[in-house]
TORDRENKE-993116 format. One line per 2 residues: their letters; for each residue x, y, z of N, C-alpha, C. Coordinates in nm, 2 decimals. Layout:
BEGIN
A> X Y Z X Y Z X Y Z  ...;
This chain:
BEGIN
XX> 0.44 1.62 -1.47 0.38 1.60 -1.33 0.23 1.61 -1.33  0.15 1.59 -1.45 0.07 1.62 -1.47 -0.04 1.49 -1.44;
XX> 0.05 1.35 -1.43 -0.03 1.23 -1.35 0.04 1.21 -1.20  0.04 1.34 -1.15 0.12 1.26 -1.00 -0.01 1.20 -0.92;
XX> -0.12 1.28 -0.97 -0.29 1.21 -0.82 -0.25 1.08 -0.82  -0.22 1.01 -0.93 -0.22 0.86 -0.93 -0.12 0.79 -0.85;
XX> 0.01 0.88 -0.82 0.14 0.85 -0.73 0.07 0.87 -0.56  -0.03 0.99 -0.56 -0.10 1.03 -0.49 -0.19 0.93 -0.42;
XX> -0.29 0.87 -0.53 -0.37 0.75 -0.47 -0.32 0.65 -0.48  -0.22 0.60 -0.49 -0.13 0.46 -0.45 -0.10 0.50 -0.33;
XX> -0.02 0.60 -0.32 0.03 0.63 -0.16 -0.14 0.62 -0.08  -0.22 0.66 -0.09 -0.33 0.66 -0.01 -0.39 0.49 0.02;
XX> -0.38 0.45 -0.14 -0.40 0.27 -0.08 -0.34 0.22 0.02  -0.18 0.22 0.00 -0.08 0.19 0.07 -0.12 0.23 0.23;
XX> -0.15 0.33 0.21 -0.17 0.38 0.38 -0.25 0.30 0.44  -0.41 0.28 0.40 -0.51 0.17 0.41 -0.47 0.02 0.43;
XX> -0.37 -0.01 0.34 -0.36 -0.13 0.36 -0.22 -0.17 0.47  -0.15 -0.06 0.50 -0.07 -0.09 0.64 -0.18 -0.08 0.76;
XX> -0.30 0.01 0.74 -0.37 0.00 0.84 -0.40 -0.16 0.85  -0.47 -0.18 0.75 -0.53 -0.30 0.76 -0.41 -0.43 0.80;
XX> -0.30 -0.45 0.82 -0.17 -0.46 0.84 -0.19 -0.48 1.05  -0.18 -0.33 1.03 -0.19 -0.35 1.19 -0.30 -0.38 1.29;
XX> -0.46 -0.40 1.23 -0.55 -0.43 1.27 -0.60 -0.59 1.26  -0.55 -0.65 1.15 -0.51 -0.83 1.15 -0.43 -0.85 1.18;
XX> -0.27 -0.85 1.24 -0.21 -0.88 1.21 -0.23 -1.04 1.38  -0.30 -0.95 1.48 -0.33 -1.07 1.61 -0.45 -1.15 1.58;
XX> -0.53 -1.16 1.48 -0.64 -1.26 1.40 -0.57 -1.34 1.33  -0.54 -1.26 1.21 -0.50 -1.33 1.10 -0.37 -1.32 1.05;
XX> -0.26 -1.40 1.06 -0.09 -1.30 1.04 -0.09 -1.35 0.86  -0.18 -1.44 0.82 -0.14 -1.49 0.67 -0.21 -1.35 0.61;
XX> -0.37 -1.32 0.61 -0.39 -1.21 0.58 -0.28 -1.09 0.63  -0.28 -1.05 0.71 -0.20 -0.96 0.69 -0.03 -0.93 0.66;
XX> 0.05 -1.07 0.65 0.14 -1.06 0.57 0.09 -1.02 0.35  -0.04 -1.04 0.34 -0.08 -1.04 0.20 -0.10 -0.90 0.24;
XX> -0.16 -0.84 0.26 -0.17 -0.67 0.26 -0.09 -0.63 0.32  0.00 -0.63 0.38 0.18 -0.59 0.37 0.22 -0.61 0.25;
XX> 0.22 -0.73 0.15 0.30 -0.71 0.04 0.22 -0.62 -0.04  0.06 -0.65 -0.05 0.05 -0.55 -0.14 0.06 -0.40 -0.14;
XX> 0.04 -0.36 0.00 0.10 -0.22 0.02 0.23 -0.21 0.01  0.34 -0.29 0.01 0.48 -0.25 -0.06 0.46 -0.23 -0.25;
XX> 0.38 -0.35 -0.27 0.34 -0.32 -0.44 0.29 -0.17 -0.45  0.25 -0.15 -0.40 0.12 -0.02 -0.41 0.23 0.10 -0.38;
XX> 0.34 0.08 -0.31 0.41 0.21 -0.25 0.51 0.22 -0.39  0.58 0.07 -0.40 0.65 0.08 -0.53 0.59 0.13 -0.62;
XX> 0.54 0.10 -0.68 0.44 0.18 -0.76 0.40 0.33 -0.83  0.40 0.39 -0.69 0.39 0.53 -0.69 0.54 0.55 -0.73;
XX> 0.62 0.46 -0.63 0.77 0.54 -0.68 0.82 0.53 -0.80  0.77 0.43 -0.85 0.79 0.40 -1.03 0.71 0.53 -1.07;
XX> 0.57 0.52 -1.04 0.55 0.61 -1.20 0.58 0.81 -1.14  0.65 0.81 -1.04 0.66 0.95 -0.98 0.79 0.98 -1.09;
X> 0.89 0.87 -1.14 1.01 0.87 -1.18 0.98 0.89 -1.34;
């Protein structure tokens, strides 16, 4: 458990980019359908390398 920060800053991207999620989503819905997926990449992620 000695790289979990990294499970740690993905979860933190992920957070950022749901923000960013709910603050475009009445501008721009194509941008913020792209940072929705990439914060599911970014969540998966963490859950892979936590495993």
């Amino acid at each position: 458990m000695g790289n979990a920060w990294v499970a740690v800053l993905l979860l933190a991207v992920a957070g950022f980019l749901v923000g960013g999620v709910f603050s475009t989503w009445k501008n721009s819905k194509g941008l913020a359908v792209a940072l929705g997926v990439a914060a599911g990449l970014a969540i998966a992620g963490a859950v892979l390398w936590l495993r």
